[in-house]
N, C-alpha and C positions, 0 to 999 in steps of 0.2 A: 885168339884169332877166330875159333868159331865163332865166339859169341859177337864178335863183331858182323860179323856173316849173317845171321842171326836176325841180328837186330835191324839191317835193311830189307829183311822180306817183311812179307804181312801175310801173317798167316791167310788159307784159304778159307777156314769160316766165316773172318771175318770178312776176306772182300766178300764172299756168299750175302752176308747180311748186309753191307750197303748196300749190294746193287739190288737186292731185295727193297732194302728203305727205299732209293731211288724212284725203282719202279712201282714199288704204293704211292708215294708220293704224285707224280707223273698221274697215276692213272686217277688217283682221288680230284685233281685238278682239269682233267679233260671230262671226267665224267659230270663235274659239278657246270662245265662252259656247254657242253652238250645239253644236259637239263635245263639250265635256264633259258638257251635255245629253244629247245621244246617247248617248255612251259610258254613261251611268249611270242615265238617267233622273230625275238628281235634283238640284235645281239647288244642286248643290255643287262648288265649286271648288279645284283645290290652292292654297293658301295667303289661299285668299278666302273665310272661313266667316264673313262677316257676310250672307250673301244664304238666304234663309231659302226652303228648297224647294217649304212647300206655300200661303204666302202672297205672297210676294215682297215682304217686308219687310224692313229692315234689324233683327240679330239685339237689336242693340240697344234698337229700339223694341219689340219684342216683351218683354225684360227692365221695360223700365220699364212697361210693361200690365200686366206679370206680380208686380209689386214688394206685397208687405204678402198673396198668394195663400197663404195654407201649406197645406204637405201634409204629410202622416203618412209616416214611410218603415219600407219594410215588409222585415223580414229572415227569409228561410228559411232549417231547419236542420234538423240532427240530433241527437241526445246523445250522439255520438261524441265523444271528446275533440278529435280533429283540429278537429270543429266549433267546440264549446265555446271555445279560445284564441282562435279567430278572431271569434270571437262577441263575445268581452269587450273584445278590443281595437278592433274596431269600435264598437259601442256608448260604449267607452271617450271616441274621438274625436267623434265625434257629440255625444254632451254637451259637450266644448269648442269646436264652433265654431257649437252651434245658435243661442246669442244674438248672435253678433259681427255685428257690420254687414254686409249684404248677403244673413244670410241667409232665406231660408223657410222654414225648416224647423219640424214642429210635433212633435207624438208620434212616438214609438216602439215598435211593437212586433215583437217575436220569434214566428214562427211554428214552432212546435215539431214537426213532421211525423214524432213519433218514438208517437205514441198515449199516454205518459206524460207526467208532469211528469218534471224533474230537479231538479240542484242549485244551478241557476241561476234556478229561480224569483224568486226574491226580488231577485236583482238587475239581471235585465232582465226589464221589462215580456213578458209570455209569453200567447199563448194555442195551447193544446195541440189541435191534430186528430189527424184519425188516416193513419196511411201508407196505402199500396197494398194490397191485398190481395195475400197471400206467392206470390212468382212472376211478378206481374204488370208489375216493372220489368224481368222478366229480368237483374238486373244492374246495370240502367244507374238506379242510386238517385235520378239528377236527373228522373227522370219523376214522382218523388212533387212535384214543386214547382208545374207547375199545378192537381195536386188539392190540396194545399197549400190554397190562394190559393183554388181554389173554396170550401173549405168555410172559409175566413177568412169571406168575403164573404158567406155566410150568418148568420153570430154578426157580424159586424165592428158595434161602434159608436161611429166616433169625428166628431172636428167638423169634420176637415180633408174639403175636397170633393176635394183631388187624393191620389194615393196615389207613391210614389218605392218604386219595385222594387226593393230591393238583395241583395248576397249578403257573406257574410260575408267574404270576400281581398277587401273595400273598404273602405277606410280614406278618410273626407275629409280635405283636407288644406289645403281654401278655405270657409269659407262658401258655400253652394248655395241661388241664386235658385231659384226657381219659373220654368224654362225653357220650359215648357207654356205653349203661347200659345189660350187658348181649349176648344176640343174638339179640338186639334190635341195628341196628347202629344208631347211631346221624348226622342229616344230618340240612344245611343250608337251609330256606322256602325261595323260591324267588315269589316274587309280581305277577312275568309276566309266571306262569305256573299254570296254569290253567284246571286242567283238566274237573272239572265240564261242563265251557262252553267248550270244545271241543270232549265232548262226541262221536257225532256222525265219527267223524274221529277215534280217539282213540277206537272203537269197535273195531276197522279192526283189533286190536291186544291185548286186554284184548278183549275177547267175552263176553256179559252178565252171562257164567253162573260161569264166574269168581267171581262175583259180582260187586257191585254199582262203578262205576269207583271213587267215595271217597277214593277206595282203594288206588288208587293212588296217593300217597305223589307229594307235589309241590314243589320239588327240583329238582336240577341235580347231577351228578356224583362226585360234589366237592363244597364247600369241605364236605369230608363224613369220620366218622371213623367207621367200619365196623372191623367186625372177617373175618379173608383171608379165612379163610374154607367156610365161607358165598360166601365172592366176587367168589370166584373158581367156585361158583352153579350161579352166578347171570350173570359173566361177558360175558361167549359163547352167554346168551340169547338176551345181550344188544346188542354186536358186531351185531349178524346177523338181530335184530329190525330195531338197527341205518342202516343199508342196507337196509332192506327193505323199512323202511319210505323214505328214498333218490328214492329209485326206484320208489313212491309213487307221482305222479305231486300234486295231493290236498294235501298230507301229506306236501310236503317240502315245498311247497306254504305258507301253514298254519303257520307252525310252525319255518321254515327260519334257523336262526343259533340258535335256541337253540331247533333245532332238536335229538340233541345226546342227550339233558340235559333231554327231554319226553322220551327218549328213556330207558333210565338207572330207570326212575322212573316205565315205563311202564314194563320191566324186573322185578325189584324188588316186584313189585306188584304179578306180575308172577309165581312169588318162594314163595310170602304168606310173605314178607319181609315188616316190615311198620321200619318207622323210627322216632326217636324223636328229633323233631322239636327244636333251639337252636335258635334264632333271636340273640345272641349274638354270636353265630360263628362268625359273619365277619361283618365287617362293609362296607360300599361303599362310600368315596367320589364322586361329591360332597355332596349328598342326606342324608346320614349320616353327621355330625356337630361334632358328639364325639367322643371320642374312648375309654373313660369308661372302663370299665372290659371286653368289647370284645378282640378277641384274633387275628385276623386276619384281614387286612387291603387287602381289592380287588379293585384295582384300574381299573375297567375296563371303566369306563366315563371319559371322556375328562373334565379337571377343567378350565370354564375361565372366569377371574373376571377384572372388570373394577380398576382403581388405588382406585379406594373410595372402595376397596373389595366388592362389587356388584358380586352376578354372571351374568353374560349372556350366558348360555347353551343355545345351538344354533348357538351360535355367537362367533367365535374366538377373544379374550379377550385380554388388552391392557396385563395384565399377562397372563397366560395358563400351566396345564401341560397337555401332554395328550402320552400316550404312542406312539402311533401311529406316533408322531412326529421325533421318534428317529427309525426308521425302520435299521438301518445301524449301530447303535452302543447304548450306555449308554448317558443317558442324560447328562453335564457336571456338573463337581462335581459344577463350579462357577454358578449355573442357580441361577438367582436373586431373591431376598427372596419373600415372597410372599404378597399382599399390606397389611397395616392395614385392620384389621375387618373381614379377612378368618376366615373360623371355624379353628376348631383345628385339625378336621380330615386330612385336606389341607395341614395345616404345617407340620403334624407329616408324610406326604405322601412325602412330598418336604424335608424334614430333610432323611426319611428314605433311599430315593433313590439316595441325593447327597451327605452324608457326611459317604459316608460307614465307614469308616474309624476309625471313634469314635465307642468309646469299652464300652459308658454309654447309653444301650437304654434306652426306655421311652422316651417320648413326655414333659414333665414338664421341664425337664432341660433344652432342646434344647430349648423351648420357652423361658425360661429366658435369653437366650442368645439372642435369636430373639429379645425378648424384647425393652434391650440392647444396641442391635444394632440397632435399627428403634428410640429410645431416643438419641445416637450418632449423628445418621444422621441427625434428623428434629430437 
């Protein structure tokens, strides 16, 4: 009988030492959401992108608020041919996954910042503004793209209330919700934007009594989906930043070519606009491996891998794509497969940009062909 007795209690060291474990536990877990806080200011976690920075919602329930929202995506450009391939292969993918399930997406159009029409009128939706007045990029041609977008927004008339920023090295590669939860836009976090450590530059245009320059989101101008009535208050202030930071020798020094990308974040900040952070926007080969449930492939890095699929970044590669190579036209559709042991981002980037033509997107299939064909050949 005692031992029965006995045997329903629990001793008191031991409950001691759970509630002990409990609360390490507990605290090791606030202290780690505290710090990354700190560290960023923005409630995003490594490998925990469902926590949503400016509401504290799950990213999830923000999708389903946002489900049946479309928005227009808007692409700037040049008439340069470099542009033009990329232009057509984008738009190309766009029309295949705008109806597929999942996505929002509505219209289409090309903003042409070249002051003419071209030869592409007729086959992407186009409306033509005009560039910079000569001398005024110095250079650097991506400064025409917030004057771009201002003078869209003046003529713009379409139905979608959100707008999706993109640029032509973007190719989707998933059907793309409406990530925009609200007046809150959804924007892509890049690695290399930093506002914290650039503080002391960055006064010159958030002044402290703006506040803590955390305000400032670490993205750029794309890709982003944003309310047009928002971008209409945001985009005058970007346009004349991205000028004055240009006008600025430390600024442009500092910040180089992704001068307009600070510049859009430092506007946005400006208007009291924070954004929520998606690490599955886009992917980047080579540095990216997958392509998962992300939605957008940016191919702005050069891919180059020895025949044993090795990369050598740095080092032009017995394989290679890299855009820059095709300055005068489209890569050909015959460009050689890519070696065993590429990630899959690789392929799915080498399938997307040579076989326009196929009407079955996704990455799974083409790889099985790939497969295939590397089992044929060896």
């Amino acid at each position: 009988m005692i031992a029965r007795k006995n045997m329903g209690r629990a001793s008191p060291l031991l409950l001691v030492l759970l509630a002990l474990g409990f609360f390490l536990a507990t605290y090791n877990l606030i202290t780690m959401v505290v710090h990354n806080k700190a560290a960023s200011g923005k409630w995003v976690m490594d490998g925990l992108d469902w926590f949503d920075p400016i509401t504290g919602k799950p990213e999830e329930l923000n999708r389903v608020q946002a489900t049946n929202v479309k928005y227009h995506v808007i692409l700037t450009a040049t008439d340069a041919a470099y542009s033009k391939w990329q232009c057509r292969i984008m738009y190309y993918w766009y029309k295949k996954v705008r109806n597929m399930d999942g996505s929002d997406m509505g219209g289409f159009t090309r903003v042409l910042h070249s002051g003419s029409p071209d030869d592409l009128m007729a086959e992407i939706p186009t409306v033509v503004v005009d560039s910079l007045p000569d001398g005024l990029d110095r250079g650097y041609i991506v400064l025409n793209r917030p004057w771009a977008f201002v003078q869209w927004l003046e003529k713009a008339t379409i139905d979608e209330e959100y707008v999706l920023m993109a640029e032509p090295d973007h190719i989707f590669v998933n059907p793309l919700p409406n990530l925009a939860h609200g007046d809150h836009p959804a924007a892509f976090p890049f690695f290399y934007i930093k506002p914290a450590e650039n503080e002391k530059i960055l006064r010159k245009y958030y002044p402290e009594e703006k506040g803590p320059v955390t305000n400032i989101d670490p993205i750029g101008n794309s890709p982003v989906i944003i309310k047009k009535s928002i971008l209409e208050k945001i985009a005058p202030t970007w346009m004349n930043i991205s000028l004055t930071m240009k006008d600025d020798p430390e600024t442009d020094k500092a910040f180089g070519w992704v001068l307009e990308m600070y510049a859009y974040a430092v506007a946005s900040a400006l208007h009291g606009v924070r954004h929520i952070l998606h690490k599955d926007f886009m992917l980047q080969p080579p540095w990216d491996l997958e392509v998962g449930r992300k939605y957008i492939i940016h191919y702005t890095y050069g891919c180059d891998y020895n025949m044993k699929g090795e990369l050598t970044y740095g080092k032009i590669g017995e394989w290679r794509f890299d855009k820059r190579s095709y300055l005068r036209g489209p890569p050909p559709r015959n460009l050689s497969l890519p070696p065993q042991g590429v990630p899959e981002s690789v392929v799915c980037l080498w399938k997307y940009c040579t076989y326009r033509p196929f009407t079955i997107p996704g990455c799974l299939v083409h790889h099985f062909f790939v497969v295939l064909l590397f089992t044929s050949v060896n």
